[in-house]
N, C-alpha and C positions, 0 to 999 in steps of 0.2 A: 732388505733385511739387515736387521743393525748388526754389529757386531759385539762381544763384549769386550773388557777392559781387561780379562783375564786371559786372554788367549796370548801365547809363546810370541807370537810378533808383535806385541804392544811395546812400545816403547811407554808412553806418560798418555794417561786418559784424564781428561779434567770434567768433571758433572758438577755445574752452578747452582745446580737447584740442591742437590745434596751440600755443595758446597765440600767437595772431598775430590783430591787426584790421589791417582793410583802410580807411583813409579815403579819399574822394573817386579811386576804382579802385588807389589803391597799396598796397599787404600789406607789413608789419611784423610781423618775427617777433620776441616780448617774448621778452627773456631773464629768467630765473629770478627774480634778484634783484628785479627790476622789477616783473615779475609777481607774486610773492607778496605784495610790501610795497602795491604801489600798486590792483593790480586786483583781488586776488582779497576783499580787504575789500570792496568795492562788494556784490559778489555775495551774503554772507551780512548775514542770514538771507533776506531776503527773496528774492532767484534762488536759491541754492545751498541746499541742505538735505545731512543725512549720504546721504540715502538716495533724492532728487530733485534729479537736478544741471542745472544750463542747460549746455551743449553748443554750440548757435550763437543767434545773437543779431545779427539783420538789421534795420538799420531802412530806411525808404525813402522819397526824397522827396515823394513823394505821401500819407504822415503811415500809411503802414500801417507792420507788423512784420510779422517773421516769426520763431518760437523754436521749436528743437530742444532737446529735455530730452533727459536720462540718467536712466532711473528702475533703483531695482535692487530684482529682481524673487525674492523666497524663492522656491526650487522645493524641493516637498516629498520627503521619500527624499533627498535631493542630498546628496555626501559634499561638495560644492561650498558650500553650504547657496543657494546664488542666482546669480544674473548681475545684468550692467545692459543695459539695453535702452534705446537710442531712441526718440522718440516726436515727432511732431510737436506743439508744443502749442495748444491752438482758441484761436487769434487773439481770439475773442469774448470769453473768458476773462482778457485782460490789461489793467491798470489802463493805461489810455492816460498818467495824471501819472507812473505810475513809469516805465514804457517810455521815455518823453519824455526825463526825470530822467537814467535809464539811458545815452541816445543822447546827452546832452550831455557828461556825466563822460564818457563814453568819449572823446567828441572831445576835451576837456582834455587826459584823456591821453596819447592819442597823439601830440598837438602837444609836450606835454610831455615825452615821450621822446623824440621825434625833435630837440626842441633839448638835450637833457642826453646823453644815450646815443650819440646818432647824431655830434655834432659832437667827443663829449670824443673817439669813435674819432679822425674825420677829423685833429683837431688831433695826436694821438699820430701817427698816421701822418704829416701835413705832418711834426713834429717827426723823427720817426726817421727820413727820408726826408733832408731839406734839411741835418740836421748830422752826415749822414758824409759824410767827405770823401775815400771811394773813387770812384773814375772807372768808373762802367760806361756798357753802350750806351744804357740808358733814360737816363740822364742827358746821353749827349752828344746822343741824337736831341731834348730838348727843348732845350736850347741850339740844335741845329742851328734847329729851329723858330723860336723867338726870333730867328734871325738871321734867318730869311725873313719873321718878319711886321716885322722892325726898315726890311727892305726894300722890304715889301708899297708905300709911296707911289707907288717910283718906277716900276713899272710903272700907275699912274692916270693916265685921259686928263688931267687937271692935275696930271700930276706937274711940279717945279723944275725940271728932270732933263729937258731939250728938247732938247741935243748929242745927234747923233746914235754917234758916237763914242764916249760915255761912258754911255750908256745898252745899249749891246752890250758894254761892262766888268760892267753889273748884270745881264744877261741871262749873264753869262758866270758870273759869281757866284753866281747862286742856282742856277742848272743845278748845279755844283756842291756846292753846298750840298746840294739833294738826290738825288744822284747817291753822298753818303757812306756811307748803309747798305750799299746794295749792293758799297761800290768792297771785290772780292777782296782787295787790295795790304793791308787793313788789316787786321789779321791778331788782336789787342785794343785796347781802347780807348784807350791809350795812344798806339795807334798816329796816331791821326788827327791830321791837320792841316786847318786851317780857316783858310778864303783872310782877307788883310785887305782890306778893302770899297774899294772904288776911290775912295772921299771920299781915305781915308786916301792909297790910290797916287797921285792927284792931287797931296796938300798934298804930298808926299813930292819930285812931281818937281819942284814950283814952288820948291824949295830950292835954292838953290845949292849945290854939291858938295862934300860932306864934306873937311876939312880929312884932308890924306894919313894924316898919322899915326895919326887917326881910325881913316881906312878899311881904315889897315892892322894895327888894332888887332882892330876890331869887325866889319869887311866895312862895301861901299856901303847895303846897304838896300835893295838893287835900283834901284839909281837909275838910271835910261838904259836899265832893262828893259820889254820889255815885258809887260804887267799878266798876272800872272802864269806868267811865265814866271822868275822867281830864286826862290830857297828863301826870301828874305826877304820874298816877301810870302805867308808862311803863318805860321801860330804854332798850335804845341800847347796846346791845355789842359793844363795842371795843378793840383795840391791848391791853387794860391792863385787861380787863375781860379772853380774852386768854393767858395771863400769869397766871391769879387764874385757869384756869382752865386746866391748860398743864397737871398739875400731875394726874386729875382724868382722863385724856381721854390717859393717857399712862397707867393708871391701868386697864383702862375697853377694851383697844387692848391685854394689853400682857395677861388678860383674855382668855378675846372671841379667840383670836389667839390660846392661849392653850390648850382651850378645846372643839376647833372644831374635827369634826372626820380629820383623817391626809389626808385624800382623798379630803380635800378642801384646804390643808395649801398654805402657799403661794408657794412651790416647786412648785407643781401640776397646780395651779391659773396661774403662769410663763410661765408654759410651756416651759421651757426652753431646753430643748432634743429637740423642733422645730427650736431653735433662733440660737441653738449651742453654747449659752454664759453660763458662770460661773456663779451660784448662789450666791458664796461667793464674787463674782465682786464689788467693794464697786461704782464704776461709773457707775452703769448700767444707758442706755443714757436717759430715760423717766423715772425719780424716778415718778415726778411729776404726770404725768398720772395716771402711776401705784396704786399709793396711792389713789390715787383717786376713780380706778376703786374698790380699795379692801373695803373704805369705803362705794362706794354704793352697793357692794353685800352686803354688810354686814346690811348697812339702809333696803335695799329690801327686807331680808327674806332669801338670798338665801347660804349666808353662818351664 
């Protein structure tokens, strides 16, 4: 009976037909490119033959293996002239130094595609991601974010932030804040307005009162209002708030991208062992989508 490639004593499982190993429980599926140049030399002569092929290739902490062959079988009379067939092969039979040999290049290269393969994707996508400079809702929900962890202190038993008074302007704010996906009124993403943080309505009122002409040029600023209650304490994003803010939202992807478990990276997310295209493809034909859909697992919860 086989084993699988998830079980606690696996060290590196490698499956040829899938063309995917598995290190320390995460599955990488090798794309093509990869595969032919880097793995599939390993294997001849010694694993692969024309006519005896390795299939799976388990090694396990406790220093055993386990190898599935492909053997192809003449049957006689056949307009077929053969098949290939399966076979488990007797463990007794493998040179423990090449097995060993085997299970190490494999670890090399998985490590090694996962820092070439895996990150040039991430960084194409940070890239394609962070310098357009259209306004949609994945991008204002991670701004909306950034503004609640910019606030995350002042709800801490040591927060600054001890008025009582001013601390129900930051309860007033982040309620707010996340209260914007849902709020109906905003109808595209344009539409939104995002409060300005009550540091600022403080310094605002601690001013003396705008010189007339000013006021009657630009409006008060809401001055004498209260916090939140004038149009002037909201402000729209626009194309140049997404340029102040490209660089933290390419720091907070190649983050979160880096220190997901690798079972959700964008390889795996692709699926691309379904589509049969290249990871490292720089045109893959739906960037746009793409991007899209990796932002909202990621708003979701689910990576």
């Amino acid at each position: 009976m086989g084993l699988t490639a998830t079980t606690q004593d696996v060290i590196i499982h490698m499956n040829t037909l899938s063309r995917s190993i598995t290190y320390q429980g995460v599955c990488k599926f090798i794309d093509d490119k990869y595969w032919d140049t880097e793995i599939t030399p390993l294997l001849f002569p010694l694993w692969h033959s024309e006519r005896d092929r390795l299939e799976v290739f388990t090694a396990f902490k406790s220093g055993g293996y386990q190898v599935t062959r492909n053997k192809y079988q003449r049957i006689v009379k056949s307009e077929t002239g053969g098949k290939w067939t399966s076979y488990e092969f007797p463990v007794g039979e493998l040179d423990p130094a090449e097995a060993n040999s085997l299970k190490d290049v494999l670890i090399e290269k998985y490590i090694d595609y996962k820092e070439t393969v895996d990150k040039s994707l991430e960084a194409a996508l940070q890239g394609e991601y962070v310098n357009k400079i259209e306004l949609n809702w994945e991008k204002l929900r991670l701004m909306r974010n950034f503004l609640l962890q910019d606030s995350d202190y002042v709800m801490m038993s040591d927060s600054p932030v001890t008025d009582g008074a001013e601390k129900a302007m930051w309860e007033k704010y982040r309620q707010y804040l996340r209260d914007i996906p849902a709020d109906p009124t905003y109808g595209i993403a344009y539409d939104v307005k995002f409060p300005i943080t009550p540091k600022e309505y403080l310094a605002r009122e601690a001013e003396e009162s705008l010189p007339q002409p000013i006021v009657d040029k630009y409006g008060d600023y809401g001055h004498g209002v209260s916090y939140m209650e004038s149009v002037y304490h909201f402000w729209k994003p626009t194309h140049s708030t997404l340029m102040n803010w490209r660089q933290r939202m390419a720091f907070y992807m190649l983050l979160r991208l880096n220190t997901l478990d690798d079972s959700l990276n964008m390889s795996s997310m692709l699926s691309h062992r379904q589509s049969g295209r290249d990871l490292g493809e720089p045109n893959y034909p739906d960037k746009d989508a793409y991007i899209d859909d990796i932002l909202k697992r990621i708003e979701s919860g689910e990576l």
